[in-house]
N, C-alpha and C positions, 0 to 999 in steps of 0.2 A: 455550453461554455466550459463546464468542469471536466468534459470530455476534450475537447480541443485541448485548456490546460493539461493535463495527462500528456497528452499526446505529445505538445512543446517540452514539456520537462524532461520527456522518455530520452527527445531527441539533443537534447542540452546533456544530458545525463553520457548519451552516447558520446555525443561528442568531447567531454571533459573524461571517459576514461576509455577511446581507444588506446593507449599503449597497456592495458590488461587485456583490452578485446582482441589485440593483436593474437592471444594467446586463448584466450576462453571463445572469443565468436569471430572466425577469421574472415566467414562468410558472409558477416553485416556488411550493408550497402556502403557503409560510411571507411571500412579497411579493407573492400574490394575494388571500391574506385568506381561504382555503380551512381554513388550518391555525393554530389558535394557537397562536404561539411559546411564550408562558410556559405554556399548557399542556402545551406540547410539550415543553418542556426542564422540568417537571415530572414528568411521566411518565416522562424519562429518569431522572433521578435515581430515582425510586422503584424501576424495575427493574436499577440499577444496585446502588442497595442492597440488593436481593434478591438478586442474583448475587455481592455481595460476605460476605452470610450464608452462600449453601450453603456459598461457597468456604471462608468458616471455619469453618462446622458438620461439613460432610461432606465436604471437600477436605483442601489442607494452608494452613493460614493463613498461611505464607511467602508464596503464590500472591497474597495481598492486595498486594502489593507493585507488582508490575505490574501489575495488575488498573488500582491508581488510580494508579498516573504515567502510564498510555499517557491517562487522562484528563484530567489535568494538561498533557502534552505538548500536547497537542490545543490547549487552550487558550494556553498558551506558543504553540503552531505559527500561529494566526492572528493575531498579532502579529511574528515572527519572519519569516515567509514575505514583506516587506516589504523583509527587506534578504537577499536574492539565495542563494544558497548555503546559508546559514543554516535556511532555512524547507526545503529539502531531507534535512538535516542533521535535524533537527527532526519532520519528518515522518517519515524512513526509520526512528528509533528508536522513534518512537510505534509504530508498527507491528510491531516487531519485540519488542513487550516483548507482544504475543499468542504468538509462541513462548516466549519468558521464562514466560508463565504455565502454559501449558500443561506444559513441563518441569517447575515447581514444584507445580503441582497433582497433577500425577501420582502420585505417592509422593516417601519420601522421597528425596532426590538422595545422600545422602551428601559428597564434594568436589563443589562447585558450578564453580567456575572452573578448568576445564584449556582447555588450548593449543588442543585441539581445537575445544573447545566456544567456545572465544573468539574461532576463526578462524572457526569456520561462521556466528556471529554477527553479525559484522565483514561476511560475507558478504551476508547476510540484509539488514544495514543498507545496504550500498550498495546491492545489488537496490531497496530498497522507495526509498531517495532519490532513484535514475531513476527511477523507477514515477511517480513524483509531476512529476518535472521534466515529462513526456508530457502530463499532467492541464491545467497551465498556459496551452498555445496557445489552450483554449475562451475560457478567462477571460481573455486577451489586453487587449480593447477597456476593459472593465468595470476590470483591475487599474492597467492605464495612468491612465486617467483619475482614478482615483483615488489614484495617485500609490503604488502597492504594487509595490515592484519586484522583481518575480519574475526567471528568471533570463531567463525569456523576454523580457519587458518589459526588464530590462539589454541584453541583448545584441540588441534587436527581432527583430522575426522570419525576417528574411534571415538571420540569423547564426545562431540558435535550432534552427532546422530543418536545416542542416548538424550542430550538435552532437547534435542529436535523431539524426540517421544514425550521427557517428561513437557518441554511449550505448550502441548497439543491441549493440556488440564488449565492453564492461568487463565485464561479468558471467563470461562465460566468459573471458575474459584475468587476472578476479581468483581464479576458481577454481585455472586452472592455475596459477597462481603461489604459491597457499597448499599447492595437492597437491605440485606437485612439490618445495617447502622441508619437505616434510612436519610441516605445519602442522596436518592431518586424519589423524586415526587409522585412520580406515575408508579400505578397495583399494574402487578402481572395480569393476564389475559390468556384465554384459551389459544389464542395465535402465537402470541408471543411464547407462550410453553411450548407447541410444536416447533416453533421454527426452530427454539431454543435446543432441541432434542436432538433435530436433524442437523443442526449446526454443528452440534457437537461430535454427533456421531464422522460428519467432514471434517472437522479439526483432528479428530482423536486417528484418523483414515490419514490423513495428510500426515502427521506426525510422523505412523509407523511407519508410511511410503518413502520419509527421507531416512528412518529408520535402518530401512530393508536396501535400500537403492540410494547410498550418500554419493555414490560418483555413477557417471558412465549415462546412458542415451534417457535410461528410464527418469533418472533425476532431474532429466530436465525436462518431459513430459508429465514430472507431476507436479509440474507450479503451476499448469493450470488448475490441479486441485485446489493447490495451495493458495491462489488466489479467488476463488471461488469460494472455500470455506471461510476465509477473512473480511470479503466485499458481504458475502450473504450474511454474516454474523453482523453487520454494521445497521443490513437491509433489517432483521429481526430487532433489532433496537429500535425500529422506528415505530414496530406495533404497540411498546409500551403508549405510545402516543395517536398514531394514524392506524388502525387495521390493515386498512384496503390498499392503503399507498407502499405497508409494507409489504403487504403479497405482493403486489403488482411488481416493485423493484427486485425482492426478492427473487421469481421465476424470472421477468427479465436477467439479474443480474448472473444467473446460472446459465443461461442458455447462452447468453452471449461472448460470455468469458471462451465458454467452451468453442462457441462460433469465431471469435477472433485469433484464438490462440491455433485451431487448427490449420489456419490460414499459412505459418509457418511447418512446412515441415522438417525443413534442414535444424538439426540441432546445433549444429555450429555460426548458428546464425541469428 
């Protein structure tokens, strides 16, 4: 279901800012004339409202909750993403209320808001806010022009590409800082140290890649890094609590990024 959601969002997301794609992805299906848009974002809503039935039918219907703000946000996010910081802000919570749904679906939670649970959140949200800041160098030429001031486009991309290096360190700087105020009820784990390492070593890789490569074919061949190192750092959060469940999403979550993403090869697209 959180996959399908993605999926609808991707395409609502497309739809709300072809006139930048006109400029950044001329060769998406939606400003080639491949894809009908109001079909398109017809068929979203239809299986959105299917996935918002099971989830009341045979989930828990608290789960409705996130379900339809991360689509809400979405929409907020491609207005927002205009004025700098904001549309990061904006983003990183959209994304993070798929964890939100999935703890509510689950069963029942019982206390919903503890310390814990608010700092690994808090956690999640800033992961997924740089996750998106990385996204912005493709769309560079397309956002400028049309006057969306991302933070890249703020700060152009001499400057952009230096903070994309330093991003690559907050993640693991905001962990330690919430572990060691004992912010997080779960103790580290030999898992959780490895994934913790290799994670890092892909953030710290992704960084320098938009570092080395802020414009042109290569930069957009390395968000699948870039999402990879973001989705798998979320997956290694899960060892503080499951081991096994985090290995398993973790390898999955590598393999397949890279599997879907090579799906496209036109970069213009």
């Amino acid at each position: 279901m959180l996959f399908l959601a993605w999926g609808i969002n991707q395409i609502i997301n497309d739809f709300l800012g072809m006139k930048e794609d006109r400029i950044n992805a001329p060769n998406r299906p939606m400003i080639s004339g491949k894809l009908n848009p109001i079909i398109a974002v017809l068929v979203s809503v239809a299986v959105m409202t299917v996935m918002g039935l099971v989830t009341l039918l045979y989930l828990e219907p608290v789960a409705l909750i996130p379900l339809f703000a991360g689509c809400i946000l979405n929409i907020i996010y491609e207005y927002m993403k205009a004025y700098g910081i904001w549309g990061n802000i904006v983003f990183g919570l959209m994304i993070t209320q798929c964890t939100i749904f999935g703890f509510f679906a689950s069963g029942p939670v019982g206390v919903v808001a503890t310390k814990s649970r608010v700092s690994i959140l808090l956690l999640l949200w800033i992961m997924n806010g740089i996750m998106t800041f990385y996204t912005y160098f493709k769309d560079y030429e397309g956002d400028k022009k049309n006057k969306i001031e991302t933070l890249v486009v703020k700060f152009d991309i001499k400057v952009a590409r230096i903070i994309a290096l330093i991003l690559s360190f907050v993640p693991i700087l905001a962990f330690v800082f919430i572990y060691l105020n004992d912010f997080v009820v779960a103790r580290v784990n030999n898992v959780f140290i490895f994934l913790a390492l290799v994670t890092l070593i892909l953030q710290v890789h992704n960084g320098y890649l938009f570092y080395k490569y802020p414009k042109g074919d290569k930069t957009y061949y390395s968000l699948s890094n870039n999402f990879r190192a973001y989705v798998c750092a979320q997956a290694a959060i899960i060892s503080l609590f499951n081991k096994e469940v985090s290995l398993m999403l973790y390898i999955i979550s590598y393999i397949f990024i890279g599997f879907f993403f090579d799906l496209y090869k036109d970069t213009r697209c």
